[in-house]
N, C-alpha and C positions, 0 to 999 in steps of 0.2 A: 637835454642838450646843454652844455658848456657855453657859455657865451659872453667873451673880452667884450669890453665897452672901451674904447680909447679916445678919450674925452673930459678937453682940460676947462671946461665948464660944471662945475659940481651938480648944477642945480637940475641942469638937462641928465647928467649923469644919474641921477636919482629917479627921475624921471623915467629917466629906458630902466632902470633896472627894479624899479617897482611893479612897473607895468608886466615884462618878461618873467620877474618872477611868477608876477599873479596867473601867467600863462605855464606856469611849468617848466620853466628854464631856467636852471644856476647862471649866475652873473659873474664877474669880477671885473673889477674895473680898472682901468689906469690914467693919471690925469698926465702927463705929458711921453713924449716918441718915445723916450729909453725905455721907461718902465713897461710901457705899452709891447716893445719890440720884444723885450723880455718873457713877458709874459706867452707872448703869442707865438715862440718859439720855443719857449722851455716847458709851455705850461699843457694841459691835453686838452687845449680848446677847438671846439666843434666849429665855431665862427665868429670873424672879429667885425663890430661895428667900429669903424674908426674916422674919425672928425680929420678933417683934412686940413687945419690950421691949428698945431699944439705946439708946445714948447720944448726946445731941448732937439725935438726932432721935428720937420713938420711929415703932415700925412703922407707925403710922396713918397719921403725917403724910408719912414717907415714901413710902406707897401713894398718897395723896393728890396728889403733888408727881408722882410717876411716872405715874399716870393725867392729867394734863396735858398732856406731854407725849409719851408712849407710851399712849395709851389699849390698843391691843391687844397690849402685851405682858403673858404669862400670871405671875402671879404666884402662887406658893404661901406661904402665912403659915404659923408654925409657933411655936408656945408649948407654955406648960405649963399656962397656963389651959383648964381643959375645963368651962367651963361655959356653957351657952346662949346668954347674952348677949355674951358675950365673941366667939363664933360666928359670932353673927347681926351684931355691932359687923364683924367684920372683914371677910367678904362683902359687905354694904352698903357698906364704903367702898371695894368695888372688888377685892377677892383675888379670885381666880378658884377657887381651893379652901382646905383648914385643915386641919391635919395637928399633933397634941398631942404634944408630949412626955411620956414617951420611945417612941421608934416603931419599929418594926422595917423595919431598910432596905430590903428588897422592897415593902413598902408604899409606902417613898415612889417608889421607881422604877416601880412602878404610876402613882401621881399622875402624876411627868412625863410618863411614857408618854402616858397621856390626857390631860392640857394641851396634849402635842405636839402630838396627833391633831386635838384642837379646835380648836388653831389654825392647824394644816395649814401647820407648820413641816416641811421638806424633810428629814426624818430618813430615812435608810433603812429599808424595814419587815423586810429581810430580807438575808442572809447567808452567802453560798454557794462551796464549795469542794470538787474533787472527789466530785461527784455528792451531796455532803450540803447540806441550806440549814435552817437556824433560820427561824424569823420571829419578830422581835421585839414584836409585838403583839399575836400569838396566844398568843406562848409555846408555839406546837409545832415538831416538827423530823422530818425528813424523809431518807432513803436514796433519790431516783430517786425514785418516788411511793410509794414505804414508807412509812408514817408510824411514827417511834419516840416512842415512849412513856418519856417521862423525870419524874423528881418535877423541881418547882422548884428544888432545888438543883444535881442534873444539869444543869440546863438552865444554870442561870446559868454553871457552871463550862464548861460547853461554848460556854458565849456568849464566857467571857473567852479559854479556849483562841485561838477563831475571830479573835477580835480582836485577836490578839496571834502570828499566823500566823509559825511561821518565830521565836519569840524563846525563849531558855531563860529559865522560868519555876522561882522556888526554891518550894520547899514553903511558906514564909513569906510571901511576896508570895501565893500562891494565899491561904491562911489569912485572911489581911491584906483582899483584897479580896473573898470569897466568905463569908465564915464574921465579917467585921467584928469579930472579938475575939481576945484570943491566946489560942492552949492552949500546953497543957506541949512543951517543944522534943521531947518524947519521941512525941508522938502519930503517931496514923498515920492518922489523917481522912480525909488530905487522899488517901494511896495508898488507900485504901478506895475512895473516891468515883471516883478515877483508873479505876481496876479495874474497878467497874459501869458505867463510862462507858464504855469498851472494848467491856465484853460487849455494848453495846448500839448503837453508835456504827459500830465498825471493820467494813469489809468482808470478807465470809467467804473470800476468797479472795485478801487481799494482807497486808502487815505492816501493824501496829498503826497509826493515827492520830496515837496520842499516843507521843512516844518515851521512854524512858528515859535522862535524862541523868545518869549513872553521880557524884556527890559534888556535883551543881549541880541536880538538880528534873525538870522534864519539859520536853517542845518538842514543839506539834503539828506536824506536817509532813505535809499529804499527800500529799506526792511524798517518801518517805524516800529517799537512798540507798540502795542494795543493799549 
């Protein structure tokens, strides 16, 4: 999925589109209305996150300009105003949802998720390799008809493993895109999480899922080498 950022803060911009990457979605961004409006009209975007205080244009009139022409593409607004009217201002001019800063990023990829559904954009709902499948809508995940039981963070990191099939993954990149903050170069998180993924994930009768790539990170593979 195609996904505008409209957001005249760089640093948050990087931010949503690191993370969205790390899940499987192309980005592009724009840092103020025009270019944003631009985009979101000329360009074949699936859905726009747009900051509701930019320059040149602000978010309303943007929304405004987009519902125009794109009437049904989903729009997520996103500020730091959290009060009522500001809510109900931005819904009425046509968001399709409003998401406050500062927000924790599984929330927002909930939002998409359900924007997606609503609009019945051709997402894949699910996930599958060597007898294991995610579903990304459910957020559950499955052995053959086993169902595993993972918390939200398992999941996610087992979503990016999947998505990222066959690539050597650094401990930083995981951190980066799973965890959206840095810790100390010393932590061990990320092996931790690696390790209850395993126990829960791997088949009882062949090697590990996830590999061990000895001074470079992990690789899921699940056809390893012998």
């Amino acid at each position: 999925m195609l996904i505008l950022i409209i957001e005249d803060e760089a640093a948050i911009a990087r931010f949503l589109k690191r993370g969205l990457n790390a899940h499987g979605h192309r980005v592009v961004c724009a840092y103020d209305g025009e270019e944003g409006t631009r985009l979101a009209v000329d360009e074949p975007v699936d859905l726009v996150l747009l900051d509701i205080s930019l320059p040149r244009l602000d978010g309303r009139e943007v929304l405004r300009r987009i519902r125009i022409r794109r009437a049904d593409l989903p729009v997520l607004m996103l500020t730091a105003r959290d009060d009522t009217r500001n809510k109900v201002d931005a819904l009425d001019a046509g968001a399709d949802d409003y998401l406050t800063k500062p927000f924790v990023f599984e929330e927002l990829l909930a939002r998409v998720r359900a924007l997606t559904r609503r609009s019945g954009q051709a997402e894949s709902a699910q996930i599958q390799t060597d007898g294991l499948t995610i579903d990304l809508l459910s957020r559950h995940a499955w052995r053959g008809d086993e169902k595993i039981e993972l918390s939200s963070r398992e999941f996610a990191l087992l979503e990016y493993f999947m998505r990222h099939c066959g690539q050597v993954l650094s401990r930083q990149q995981i951190l980066s895109a799973i965890w959206d903050y840095d810790f100390e170069p010393t932590s061990n998180v990320v092996d931790v999480y690696v390790r209850h993924l395993r126990n829960k994930v791997d088949p009882p009768d062949g090697p590990s899922l996830i590999q061990t790539i000895r001074g470079a990170g992990y690789r899921f593979d699940p056809a390893p080498n012998p």
